[in-house]
C-alpha positions as a printed Julia matrix, in Angstrom:
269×3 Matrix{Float64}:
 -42.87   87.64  51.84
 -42.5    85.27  48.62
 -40.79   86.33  45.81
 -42.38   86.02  42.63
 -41.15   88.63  39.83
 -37.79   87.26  38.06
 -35.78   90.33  39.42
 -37.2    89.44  42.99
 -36.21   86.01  42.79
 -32.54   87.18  40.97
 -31.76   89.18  44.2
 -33.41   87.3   46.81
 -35.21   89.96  47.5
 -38.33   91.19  47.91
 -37.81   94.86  47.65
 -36.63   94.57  44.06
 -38.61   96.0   41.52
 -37.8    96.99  37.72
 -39.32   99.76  36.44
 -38.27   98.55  32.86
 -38.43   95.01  31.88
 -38.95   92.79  28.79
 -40.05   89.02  27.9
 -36.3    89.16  26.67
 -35.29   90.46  30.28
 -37.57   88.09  32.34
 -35.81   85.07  30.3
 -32.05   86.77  31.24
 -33.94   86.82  35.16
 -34.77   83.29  35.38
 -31.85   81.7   33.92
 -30.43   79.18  36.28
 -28.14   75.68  36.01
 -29.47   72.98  35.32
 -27.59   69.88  36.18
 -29.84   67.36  35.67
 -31.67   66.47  32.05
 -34.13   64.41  30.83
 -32.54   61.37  27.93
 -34.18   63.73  25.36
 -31.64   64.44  22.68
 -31.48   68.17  21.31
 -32.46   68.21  17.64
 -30.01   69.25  15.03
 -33.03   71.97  14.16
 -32.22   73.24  17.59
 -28.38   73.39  17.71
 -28.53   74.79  14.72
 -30.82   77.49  15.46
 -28.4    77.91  18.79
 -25.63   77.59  16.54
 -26.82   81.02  14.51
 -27.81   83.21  18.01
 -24.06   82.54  18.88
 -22.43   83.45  15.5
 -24.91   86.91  15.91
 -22.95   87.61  19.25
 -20.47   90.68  18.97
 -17.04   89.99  17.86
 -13.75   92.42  17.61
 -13.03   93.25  14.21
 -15.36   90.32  12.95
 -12.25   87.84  13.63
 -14.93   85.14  14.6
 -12.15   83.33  16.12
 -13.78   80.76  18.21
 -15.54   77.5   17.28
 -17.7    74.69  18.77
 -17.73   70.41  18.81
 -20.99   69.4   19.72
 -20.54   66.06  20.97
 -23.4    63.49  20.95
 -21.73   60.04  21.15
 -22.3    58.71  24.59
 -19.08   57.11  25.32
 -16.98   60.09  24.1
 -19.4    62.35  26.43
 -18.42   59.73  29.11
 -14.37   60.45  28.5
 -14.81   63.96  28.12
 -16.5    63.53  31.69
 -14.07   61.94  33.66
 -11.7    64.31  32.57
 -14.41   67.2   33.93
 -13.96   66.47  37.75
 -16.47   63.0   36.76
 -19.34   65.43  36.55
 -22.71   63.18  35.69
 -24.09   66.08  33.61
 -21.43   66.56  31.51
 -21.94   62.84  30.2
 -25.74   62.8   30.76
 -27.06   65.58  29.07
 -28.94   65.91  25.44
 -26.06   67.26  23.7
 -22.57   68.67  25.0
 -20.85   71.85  23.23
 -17.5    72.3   23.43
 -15.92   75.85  22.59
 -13.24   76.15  21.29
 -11.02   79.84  21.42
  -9.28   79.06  18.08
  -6.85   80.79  16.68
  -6.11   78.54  14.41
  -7.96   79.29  11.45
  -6.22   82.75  11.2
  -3.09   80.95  11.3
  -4.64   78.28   8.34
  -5.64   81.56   6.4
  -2.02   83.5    6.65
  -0.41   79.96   5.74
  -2.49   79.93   2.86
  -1.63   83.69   1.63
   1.96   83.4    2.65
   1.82   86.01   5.11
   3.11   86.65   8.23
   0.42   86.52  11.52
   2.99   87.95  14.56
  -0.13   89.46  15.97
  -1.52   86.23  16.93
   1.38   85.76  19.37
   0.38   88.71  21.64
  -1.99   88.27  24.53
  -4.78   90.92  23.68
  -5.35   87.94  20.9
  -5.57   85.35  23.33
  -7.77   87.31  25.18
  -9.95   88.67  22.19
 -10.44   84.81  21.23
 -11.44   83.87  24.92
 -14.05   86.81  25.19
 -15.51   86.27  21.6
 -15.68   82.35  22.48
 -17.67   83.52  25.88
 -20.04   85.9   24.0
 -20.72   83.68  21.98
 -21.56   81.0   24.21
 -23.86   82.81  26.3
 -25.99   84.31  23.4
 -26.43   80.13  22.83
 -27.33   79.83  26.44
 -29.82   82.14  26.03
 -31.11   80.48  22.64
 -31.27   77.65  24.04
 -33.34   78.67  27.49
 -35.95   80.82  25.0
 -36.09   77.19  23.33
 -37.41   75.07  26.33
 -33.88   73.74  27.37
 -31.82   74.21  30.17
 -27.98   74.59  30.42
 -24.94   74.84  32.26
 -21.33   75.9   31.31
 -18.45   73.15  32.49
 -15.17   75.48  33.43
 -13.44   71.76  34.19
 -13.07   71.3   30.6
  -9.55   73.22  31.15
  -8.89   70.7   33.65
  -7.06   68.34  31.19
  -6.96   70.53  28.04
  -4.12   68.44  26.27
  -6.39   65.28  26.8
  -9.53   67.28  25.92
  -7.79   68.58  22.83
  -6.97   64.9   21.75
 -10.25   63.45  22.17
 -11.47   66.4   19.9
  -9.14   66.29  17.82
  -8.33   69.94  18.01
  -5.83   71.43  15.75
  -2.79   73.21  16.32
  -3.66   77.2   17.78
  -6.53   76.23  20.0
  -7.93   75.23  23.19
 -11.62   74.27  24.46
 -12.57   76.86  26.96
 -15.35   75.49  28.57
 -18.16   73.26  27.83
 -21.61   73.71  28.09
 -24.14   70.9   28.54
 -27.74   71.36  27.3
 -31.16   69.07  27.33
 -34.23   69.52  28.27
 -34.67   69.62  32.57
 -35.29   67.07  34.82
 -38.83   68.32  36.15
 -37.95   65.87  39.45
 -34.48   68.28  40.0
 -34.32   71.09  42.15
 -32.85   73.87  40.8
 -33.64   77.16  41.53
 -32.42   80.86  40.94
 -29.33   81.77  42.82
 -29.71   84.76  43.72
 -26.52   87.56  42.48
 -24.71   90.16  43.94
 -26.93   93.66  44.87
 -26.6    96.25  41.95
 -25.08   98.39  44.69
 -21.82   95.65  44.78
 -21.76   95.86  41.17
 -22.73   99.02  39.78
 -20.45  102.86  40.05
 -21.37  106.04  39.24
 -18.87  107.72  37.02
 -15.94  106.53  39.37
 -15.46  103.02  41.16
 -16.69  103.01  44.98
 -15.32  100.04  46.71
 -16.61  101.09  50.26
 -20.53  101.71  49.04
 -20.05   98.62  46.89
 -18.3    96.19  49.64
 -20.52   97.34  52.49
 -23.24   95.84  51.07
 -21.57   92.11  50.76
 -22.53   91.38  54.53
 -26.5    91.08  53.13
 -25.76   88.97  50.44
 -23.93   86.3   52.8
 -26.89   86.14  54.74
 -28.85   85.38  51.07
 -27.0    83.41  49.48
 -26.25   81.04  52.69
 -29.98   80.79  52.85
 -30.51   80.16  49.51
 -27.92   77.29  50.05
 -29.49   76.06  52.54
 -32.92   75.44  51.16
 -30.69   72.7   49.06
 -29.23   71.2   52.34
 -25.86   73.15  51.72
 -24.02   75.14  53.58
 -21.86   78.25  53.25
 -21.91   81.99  52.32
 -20.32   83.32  49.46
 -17.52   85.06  50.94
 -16.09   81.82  52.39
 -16.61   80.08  48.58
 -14.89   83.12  46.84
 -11.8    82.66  49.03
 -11.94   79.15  49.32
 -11.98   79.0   45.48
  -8.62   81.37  45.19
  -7.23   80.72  48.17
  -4.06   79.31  46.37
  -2.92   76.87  42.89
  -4.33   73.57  44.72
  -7.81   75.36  44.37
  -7.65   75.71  41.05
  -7.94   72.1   39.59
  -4.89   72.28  37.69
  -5.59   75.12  35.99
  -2.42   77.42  37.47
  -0.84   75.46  34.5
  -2.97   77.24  31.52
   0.02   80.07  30.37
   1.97   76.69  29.71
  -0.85   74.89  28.26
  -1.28   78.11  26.12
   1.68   77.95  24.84
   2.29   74.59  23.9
  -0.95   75.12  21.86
   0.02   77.58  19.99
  -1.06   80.25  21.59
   2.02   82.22  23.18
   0.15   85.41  24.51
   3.4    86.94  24.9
């Protein structure tokens, strides 16, 4: 049977129906990564635009600590690229966004008053300027998707963060999180709509069910290997998941980020 609605396609599966829906849900549905763009640049009407849906994303106690580089010149997209595992997209994209959790501007601000900021040593910050940055980000994503334009977020950005910091010039008290590469999709690219987790794995009922929940990962192997495999790939996702934290060398260098933290400036003690 072929499936056609977005919440279909999101689960690979047929069966799924929404009783409840939305244009704004049907966009959230069909998101997918897009790793190949067209040259088109992305207007500075448009980033600006995505610029404002992230700044109306939810943020504790209105700290707004995060902030974004979008980066345009080729050869500095190139750079920023090798240091990215020498992902194409991240250098051949119509604009690349890098966000930045920065904690620095609260530091800038108690400098300026004279005051002291011990707060900003604690982890909950870190954390607080990590999730803000992500919210953030994906109210862009979405932005930019209800604009025409595809995207995909670059975790290797914290591959090399001291390199990634110098090439952005980043001050003192933060760190790029991720990137995020936007443009408008190569029409000759295949990409589809991977499918996710069953609610059933995802979603309790007023107290956490791991049996329920894990008995129905079996069915999604069988999916998602599928799904895979209509690309020529192969693999299920419970052999990615512990492939990907089976240990430090799996991580890219990233094992490293409470020290890379910390010689930032952020101490998340």
């Amino acid at each position: 049977m072929t499936t056609t609605s977005p919440e279909a396609q999101r689960y690979a599966d047929p069966r799924v129906a929404l009783d409840v829906t939305s244009d704004s849900v049907d966009l959230l549905l069909r998101h997918r990564s897009v790793r190949r763009f067209r040259p088109d640049a992305v207007a500075d009407a448009q980033l600006r635009t995505i610029v404002a849906a992230a700044q109306s994303a939810p943020t504790s106690s209105n700290l707004q600590p995060w902030s974004v580089v979008a980066v345009r010149d080729p050869e500095r997209k190139a750079r920023l690229a090798h240091l990215a595992a020498d992902q194409r997209f991240v250098a051949e994209n119509g604009l690349l966004l890098i966000w930045v959790a920065d904690l620095g501007r609260a530091r800038r601000l108690a400098c300026r008053h004279g005051t002291d900021l011990a707060a900003a040593d604690y982890l909950e910050t870190t954390l607080i300027a990590f999730i803000d940055t992500a919210l953030a980000a994906q109210n862009a994503v979405v932005a930019a998707e209800s604009l025409g334009l595809g995207t995909v977020f670059v975790g290797a950005i914290r591959d090399h963060p001291k390199q990634v910091a110098a090439e952005l010039a980043l001050p003192p008290h933060t760190v790029a999180a991720f990137g995020l590469a936007l443009g408008v999709p190569d029409p000759d690219a295949p990409a589809g709509i991977k499918p996710r987790l069953p609610q059933q794995a995802v979603l309790h009922h007023e107290q956490y069910d791991a049996v329920t929940a894990d008995a129905e990962l079996p069915a999604y192997d069988r999916r998602l290997a599928a799904y895979r495999a209509s690309y020529g790939l192969s693999g299920d996702w419970t052999t990615r998941v512990l492939a990907r934290l089976r240990g430090p060398e799996s991580m890219a260098g990233r094992h490293l980020l409470r020290e890379v933290l910390q010689r930032r400036g952020l101490p998340s003690r």
